[in-house]
VOBATOR-281926 format. One line per 10 residues: their letters; for each residue x, y, z of N, C-alpha, C. Coordinates in Angstrom, 2 decimals, decimal comma, always signed. Example, Ala and Ser with C-alpha at 12.3 -4.5 7.8 and 13.67 -1.06 7.14 Angstrom:
! residues 2
AS) +13,19:-5,69:+7,80:+12,30:-4,50:+7,80:+13,20:-3,30:+7,80 ~ +12,85:-2,25:+7,08:+13,67:-1,06:+7,14:+12,90:+0,03:+7,87;
This chain:
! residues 159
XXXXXXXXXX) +15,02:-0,88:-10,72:+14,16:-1,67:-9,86:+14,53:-3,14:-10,04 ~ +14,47:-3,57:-8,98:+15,43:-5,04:-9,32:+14,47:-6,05:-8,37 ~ +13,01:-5,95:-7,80:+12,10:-6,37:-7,79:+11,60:-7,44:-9,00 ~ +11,16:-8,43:-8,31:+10,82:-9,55:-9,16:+9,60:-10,32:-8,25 ~ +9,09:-11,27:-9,23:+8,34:-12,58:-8,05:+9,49:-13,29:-7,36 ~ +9,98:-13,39:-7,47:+11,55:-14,05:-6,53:+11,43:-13,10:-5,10 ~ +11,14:-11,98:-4,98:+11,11:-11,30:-3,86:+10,53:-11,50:-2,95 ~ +8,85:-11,94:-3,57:+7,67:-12,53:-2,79:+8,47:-13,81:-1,83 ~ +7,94:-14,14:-0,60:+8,37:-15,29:-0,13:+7,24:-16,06:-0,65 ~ +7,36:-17,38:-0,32:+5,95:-18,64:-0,48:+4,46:-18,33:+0,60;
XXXXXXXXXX) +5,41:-17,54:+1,18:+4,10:-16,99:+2,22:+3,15:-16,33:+2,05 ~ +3,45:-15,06:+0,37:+2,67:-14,39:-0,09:+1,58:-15,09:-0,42 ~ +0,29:-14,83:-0,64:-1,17:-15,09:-1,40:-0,82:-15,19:-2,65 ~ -1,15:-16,51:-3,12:-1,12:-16,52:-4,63:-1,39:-15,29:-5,50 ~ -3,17:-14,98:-4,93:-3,55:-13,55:-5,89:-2,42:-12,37:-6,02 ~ -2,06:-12,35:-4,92:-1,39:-11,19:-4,14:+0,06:-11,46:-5,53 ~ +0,33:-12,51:-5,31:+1,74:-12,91:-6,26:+1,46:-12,23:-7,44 ~ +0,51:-12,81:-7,71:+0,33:-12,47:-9,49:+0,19:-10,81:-9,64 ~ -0,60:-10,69:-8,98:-1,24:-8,58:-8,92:-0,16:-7,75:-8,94 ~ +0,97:-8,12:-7,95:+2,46:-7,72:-7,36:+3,50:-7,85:-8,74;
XXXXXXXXXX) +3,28:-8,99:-9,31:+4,36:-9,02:-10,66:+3,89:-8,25:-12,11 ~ +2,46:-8,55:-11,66:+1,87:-7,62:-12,62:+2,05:-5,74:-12,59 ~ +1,90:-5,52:-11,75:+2,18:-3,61:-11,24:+3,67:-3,84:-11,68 ~ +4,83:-4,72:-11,65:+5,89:-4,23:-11,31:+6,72:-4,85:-12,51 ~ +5,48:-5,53:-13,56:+6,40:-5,38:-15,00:+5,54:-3,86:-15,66 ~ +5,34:-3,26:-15,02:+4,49:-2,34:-15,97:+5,31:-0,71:-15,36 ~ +5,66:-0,78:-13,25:+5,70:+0,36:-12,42:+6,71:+0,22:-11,62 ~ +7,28:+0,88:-11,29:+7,84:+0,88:-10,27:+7,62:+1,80:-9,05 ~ +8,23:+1,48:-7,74:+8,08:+2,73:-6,35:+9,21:+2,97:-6,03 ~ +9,14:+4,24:-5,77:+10,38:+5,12:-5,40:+9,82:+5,55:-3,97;
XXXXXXXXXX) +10,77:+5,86:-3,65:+10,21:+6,44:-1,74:+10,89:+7,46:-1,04 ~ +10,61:+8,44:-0,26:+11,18:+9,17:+0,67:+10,75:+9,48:+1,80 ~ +11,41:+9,52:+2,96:+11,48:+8,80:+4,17:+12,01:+10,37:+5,27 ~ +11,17:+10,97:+5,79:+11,03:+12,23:+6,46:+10,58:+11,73:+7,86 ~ +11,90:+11,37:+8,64:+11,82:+10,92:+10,21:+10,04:+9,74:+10,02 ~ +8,82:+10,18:+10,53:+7,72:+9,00:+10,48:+6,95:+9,04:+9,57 ~ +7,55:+9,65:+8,30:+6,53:+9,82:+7,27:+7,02:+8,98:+5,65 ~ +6,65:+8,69:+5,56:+6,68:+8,09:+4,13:+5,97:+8,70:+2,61 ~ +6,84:+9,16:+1,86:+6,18:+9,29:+0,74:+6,63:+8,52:-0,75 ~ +5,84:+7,88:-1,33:+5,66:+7,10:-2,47:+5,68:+7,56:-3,82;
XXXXXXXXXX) +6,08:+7,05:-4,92:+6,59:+7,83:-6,14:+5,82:+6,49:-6,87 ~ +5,29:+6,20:-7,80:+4,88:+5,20:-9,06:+5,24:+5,57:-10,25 ~ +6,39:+5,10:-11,00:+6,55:+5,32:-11,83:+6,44:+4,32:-13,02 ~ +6,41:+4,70:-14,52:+5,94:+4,19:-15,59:+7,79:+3,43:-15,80 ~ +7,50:+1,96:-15,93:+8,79:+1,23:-16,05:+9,47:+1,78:-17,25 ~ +9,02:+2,14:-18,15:+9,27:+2,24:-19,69:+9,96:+3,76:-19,63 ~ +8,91:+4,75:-19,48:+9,17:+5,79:-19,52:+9,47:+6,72:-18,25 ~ +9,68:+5,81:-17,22:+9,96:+6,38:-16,10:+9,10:+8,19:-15,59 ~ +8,00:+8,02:-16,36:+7,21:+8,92:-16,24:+6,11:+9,05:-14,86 ~ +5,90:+10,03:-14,08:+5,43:+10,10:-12,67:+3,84:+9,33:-12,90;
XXXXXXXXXX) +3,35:+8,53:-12,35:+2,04:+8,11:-12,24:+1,12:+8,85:-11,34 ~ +1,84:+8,47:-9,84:+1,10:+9,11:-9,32:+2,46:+9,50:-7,95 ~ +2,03:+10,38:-7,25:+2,22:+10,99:-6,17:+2,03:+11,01:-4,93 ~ +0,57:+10,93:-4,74:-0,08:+10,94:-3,41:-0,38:+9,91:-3,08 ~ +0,74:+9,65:-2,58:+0,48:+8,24:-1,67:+1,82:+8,44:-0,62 ~ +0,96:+8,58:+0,83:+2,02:+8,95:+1,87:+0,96:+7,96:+3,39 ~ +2,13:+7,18:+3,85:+1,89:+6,66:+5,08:+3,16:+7,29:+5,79 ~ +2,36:+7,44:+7,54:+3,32:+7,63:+8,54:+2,98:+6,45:+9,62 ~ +4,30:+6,60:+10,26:+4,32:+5,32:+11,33:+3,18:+6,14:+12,51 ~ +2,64:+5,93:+13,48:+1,74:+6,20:+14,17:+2,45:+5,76:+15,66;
XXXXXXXXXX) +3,55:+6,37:+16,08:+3,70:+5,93:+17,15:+3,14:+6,46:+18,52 ~ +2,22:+6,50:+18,51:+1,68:+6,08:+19,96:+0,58:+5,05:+19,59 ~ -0,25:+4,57:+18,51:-1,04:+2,95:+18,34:+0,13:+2,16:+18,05 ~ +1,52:+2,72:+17,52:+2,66:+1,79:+16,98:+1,96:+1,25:+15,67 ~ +1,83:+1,63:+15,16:+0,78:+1,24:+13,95:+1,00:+2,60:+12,59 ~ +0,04:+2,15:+11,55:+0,41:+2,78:+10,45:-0,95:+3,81:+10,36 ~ -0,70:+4,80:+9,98:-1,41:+5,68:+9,01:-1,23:+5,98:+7,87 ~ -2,52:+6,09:+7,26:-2,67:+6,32:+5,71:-2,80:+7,60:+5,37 ~ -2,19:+8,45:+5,00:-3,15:+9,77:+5,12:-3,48:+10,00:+3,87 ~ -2,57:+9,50:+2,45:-3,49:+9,67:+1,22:-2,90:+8,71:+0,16;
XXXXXXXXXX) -3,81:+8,15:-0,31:-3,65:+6,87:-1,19:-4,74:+6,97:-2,50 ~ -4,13:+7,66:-3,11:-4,57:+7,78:-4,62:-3,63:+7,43:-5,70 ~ -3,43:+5,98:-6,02:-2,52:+5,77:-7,01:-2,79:+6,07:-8,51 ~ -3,72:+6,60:-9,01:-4,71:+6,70:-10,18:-3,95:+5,87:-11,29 ~ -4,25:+4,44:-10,63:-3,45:+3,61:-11,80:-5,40:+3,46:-12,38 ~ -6,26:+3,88:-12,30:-7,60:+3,21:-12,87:-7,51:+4,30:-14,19 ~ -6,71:+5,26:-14,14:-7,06:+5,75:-15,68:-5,65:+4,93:-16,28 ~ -4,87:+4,39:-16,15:-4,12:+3,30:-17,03:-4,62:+2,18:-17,73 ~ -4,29:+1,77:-18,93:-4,70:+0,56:-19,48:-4,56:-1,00:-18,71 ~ -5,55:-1,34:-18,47:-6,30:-2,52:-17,69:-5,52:-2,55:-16,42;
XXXXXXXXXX) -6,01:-1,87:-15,31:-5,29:-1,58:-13,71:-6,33:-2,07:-13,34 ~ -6,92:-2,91:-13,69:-7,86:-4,29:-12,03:-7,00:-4,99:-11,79 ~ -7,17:-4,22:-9,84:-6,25:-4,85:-9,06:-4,65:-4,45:-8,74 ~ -4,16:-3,75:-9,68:-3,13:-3,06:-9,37:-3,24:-1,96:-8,42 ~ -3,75:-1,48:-7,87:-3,65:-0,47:-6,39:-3,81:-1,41:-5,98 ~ -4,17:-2,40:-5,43:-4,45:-3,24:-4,55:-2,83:-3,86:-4,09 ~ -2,50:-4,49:-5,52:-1,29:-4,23:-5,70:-0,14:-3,53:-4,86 ~ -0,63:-2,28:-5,17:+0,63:-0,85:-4,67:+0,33:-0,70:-3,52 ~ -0,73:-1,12:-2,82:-1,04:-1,04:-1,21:-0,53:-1,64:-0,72 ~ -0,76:-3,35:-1,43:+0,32:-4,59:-0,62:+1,52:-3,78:-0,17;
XXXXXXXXXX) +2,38:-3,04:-1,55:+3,63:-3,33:-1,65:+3,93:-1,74:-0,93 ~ +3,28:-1,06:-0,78:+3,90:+0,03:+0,30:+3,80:-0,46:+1,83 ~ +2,45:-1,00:+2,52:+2,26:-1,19:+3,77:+3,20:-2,13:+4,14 ~ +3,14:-3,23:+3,31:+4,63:-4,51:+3,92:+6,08:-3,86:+3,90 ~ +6,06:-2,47:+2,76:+7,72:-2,48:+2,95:+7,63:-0,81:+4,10 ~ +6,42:-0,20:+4,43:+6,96:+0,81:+5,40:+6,75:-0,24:+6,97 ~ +6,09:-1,32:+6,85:+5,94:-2,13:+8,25:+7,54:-2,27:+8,33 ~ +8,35:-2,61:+7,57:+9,44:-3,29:+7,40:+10,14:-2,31:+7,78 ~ +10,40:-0,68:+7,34:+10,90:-0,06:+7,68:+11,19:+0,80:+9,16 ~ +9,62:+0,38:+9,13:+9,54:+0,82:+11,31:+9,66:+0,06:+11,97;
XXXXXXXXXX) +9,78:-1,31:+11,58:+10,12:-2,55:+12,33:+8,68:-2,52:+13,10 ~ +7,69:-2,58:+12,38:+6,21:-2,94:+13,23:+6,47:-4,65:+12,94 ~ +5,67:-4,54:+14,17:+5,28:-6,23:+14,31:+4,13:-6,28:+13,95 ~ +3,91:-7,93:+13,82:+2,71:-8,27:+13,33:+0,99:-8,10:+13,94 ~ +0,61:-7,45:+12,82:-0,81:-7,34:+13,45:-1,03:-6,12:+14,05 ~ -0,19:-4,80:+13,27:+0,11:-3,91:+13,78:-1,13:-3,29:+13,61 ~ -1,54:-2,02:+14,03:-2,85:-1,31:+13,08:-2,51:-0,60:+12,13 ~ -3,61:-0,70:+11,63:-3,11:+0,57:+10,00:-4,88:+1,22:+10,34 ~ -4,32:+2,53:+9,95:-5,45:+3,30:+9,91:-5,69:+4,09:+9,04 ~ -7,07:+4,91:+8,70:-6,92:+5,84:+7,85:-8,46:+6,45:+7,78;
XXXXXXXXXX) -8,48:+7,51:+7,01:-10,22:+8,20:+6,50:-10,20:+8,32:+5,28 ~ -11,49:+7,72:+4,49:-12,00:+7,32:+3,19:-13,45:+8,00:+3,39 ~ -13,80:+7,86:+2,27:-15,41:+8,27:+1,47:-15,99:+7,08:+2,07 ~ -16,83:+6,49:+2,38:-17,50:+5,37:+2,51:-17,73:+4,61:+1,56 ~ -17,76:+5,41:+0,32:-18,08:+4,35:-1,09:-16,72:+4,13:-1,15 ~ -15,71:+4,72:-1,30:-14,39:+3,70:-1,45:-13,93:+2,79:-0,41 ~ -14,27:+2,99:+1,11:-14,09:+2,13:+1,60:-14,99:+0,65:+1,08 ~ -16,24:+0,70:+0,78:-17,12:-0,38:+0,07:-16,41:-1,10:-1,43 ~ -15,97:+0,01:-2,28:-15,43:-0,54:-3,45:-14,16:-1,01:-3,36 ~ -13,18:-0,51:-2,17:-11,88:-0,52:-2,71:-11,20:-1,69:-0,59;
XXXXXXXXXX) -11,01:-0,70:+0,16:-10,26:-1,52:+1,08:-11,34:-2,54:+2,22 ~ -12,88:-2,82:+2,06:-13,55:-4,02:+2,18:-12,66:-4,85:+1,56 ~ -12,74:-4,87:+0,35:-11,85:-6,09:-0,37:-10,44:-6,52:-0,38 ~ -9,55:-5,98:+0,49:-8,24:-5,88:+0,15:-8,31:-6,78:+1,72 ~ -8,83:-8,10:+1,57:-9,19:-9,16:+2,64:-7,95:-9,30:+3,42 ~ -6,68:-9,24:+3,26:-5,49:-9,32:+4,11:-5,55:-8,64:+5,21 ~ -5,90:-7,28:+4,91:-5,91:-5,91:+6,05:-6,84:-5,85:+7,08 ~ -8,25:-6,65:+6,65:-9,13:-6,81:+7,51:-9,89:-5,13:+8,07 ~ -10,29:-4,87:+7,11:-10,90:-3,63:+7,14:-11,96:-3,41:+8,00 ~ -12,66:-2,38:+8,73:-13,73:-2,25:+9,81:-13,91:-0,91:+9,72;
XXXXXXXXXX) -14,94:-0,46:+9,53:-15,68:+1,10:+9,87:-15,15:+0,99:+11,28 ~ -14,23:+1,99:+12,16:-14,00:+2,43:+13,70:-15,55:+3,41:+13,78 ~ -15,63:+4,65:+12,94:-16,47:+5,64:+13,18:-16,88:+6,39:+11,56 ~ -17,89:+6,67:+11,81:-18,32:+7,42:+10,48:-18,38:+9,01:+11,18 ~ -17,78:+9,91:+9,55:-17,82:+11,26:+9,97:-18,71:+12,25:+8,83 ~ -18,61:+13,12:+9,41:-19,84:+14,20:+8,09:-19,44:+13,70:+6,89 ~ -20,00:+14,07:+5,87:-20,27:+14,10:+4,39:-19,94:+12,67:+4,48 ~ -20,53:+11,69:+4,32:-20,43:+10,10:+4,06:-18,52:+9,75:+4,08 ~ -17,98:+10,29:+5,07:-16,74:+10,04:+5,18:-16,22:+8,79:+6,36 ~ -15,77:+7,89:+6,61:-15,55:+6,34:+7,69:-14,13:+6,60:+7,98;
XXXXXXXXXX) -13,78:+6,26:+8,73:-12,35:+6,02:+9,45:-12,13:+4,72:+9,44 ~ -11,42:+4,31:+8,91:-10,91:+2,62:+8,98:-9,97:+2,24:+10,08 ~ -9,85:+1,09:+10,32:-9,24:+0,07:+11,22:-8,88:-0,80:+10,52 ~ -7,32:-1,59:+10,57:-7,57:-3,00:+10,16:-5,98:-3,23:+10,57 ~ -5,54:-4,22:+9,91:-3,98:-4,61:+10,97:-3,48:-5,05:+9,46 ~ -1,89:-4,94:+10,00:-0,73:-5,36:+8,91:-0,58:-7,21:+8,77 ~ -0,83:-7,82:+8,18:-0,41:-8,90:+8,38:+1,18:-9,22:+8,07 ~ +2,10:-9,82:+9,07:+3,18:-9,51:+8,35:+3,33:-11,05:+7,51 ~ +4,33:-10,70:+6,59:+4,59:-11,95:+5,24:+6,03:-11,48:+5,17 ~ +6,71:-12,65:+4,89:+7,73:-12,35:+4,88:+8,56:-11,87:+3,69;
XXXXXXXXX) +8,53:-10,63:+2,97:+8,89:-9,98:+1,67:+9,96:-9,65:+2,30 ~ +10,63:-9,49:+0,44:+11,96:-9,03:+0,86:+12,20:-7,40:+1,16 ~ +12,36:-6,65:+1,82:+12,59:-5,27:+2,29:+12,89:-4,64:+1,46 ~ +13,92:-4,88:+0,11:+14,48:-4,37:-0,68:+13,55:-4,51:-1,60 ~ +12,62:-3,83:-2,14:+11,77:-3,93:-3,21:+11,29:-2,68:-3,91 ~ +11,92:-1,60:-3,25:+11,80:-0,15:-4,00:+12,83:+0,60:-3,54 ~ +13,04:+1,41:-4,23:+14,19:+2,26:-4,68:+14,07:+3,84:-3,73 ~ +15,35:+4,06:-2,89:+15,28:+5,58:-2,06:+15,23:+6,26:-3,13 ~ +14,71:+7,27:-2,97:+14,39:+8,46:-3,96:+16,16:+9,41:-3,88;
């Protein structure tokens, strides 16, 4: 992984800077790329040991936009991960925007619990999160758009 803060442009969010160098002296992402689907690998820098798995976006072409379909990085059972998914969200959505060549302000979508939408992508203020519709068992469908920043493309590794 040859990711650094050097990668970030000046355009990135300060917070965003720090959270991003932080995940990526500790993790790295690996990726594989199935025609509009994306799947994500987190691995332990040290021990190159699997973190997590499930984390897969596809391009959405007919909104031209992104889908989430599962984003569980379980970096919260790791030693002190506030803010690192937040982290690994930045750094998948900017580099699969990059890879479908979405433009800016694309949509990203997805379905959450309602309490994680409250605890977890409310706050991830870049994306601009919005309940579209709520569904049975306290489940929300999100809305929100890619902002693009100009990162460098090369920031994780083909599987």
């Amino acid at each position: 992984m040859t990711a650094c803060l050097a990668d970030l442009a000046p355009g990135v969010p300060g917070f965003m800077q720090i959270q991003v160098k932080r995940l990526l002296e500790r993790y790295f992402l690996t990726f594989v790329r199935q025609d509009t689907c994306m799947e994500y690998f987190l691995r332990d820098v040290n021990t190159r040991a699997l973190v997590s798995l499930n984390l897969i976006l596809s391009h959405d072409r007919f909104s031209k936009g992104i889908y989430i379909s599962k984003f569980y990085p379980r970096l919260f059972l790791e030693a002190q991960p506030r803010f690192l998914s937040a982290a690994c969200f930045f750094l998948m959505v900017h580099h699969s925007a990059g890879v479908f060549s979405l433009p800016d302000r694309c949509r990203i979508s997805l379905e959450t619990e309602e309490k994680v939408f409250v605890d977890f992508y409310s706050r991830l203020v870049d994306f601009h999160f919005t309940i579209a519709c709520h569904r049975p068992a306290n489940r929300v469908c999100l809305n929100g758009y890619y902002p693009c920043l100009p990162i460098a493309r090369k920031i994780m590794n083909e599987k």
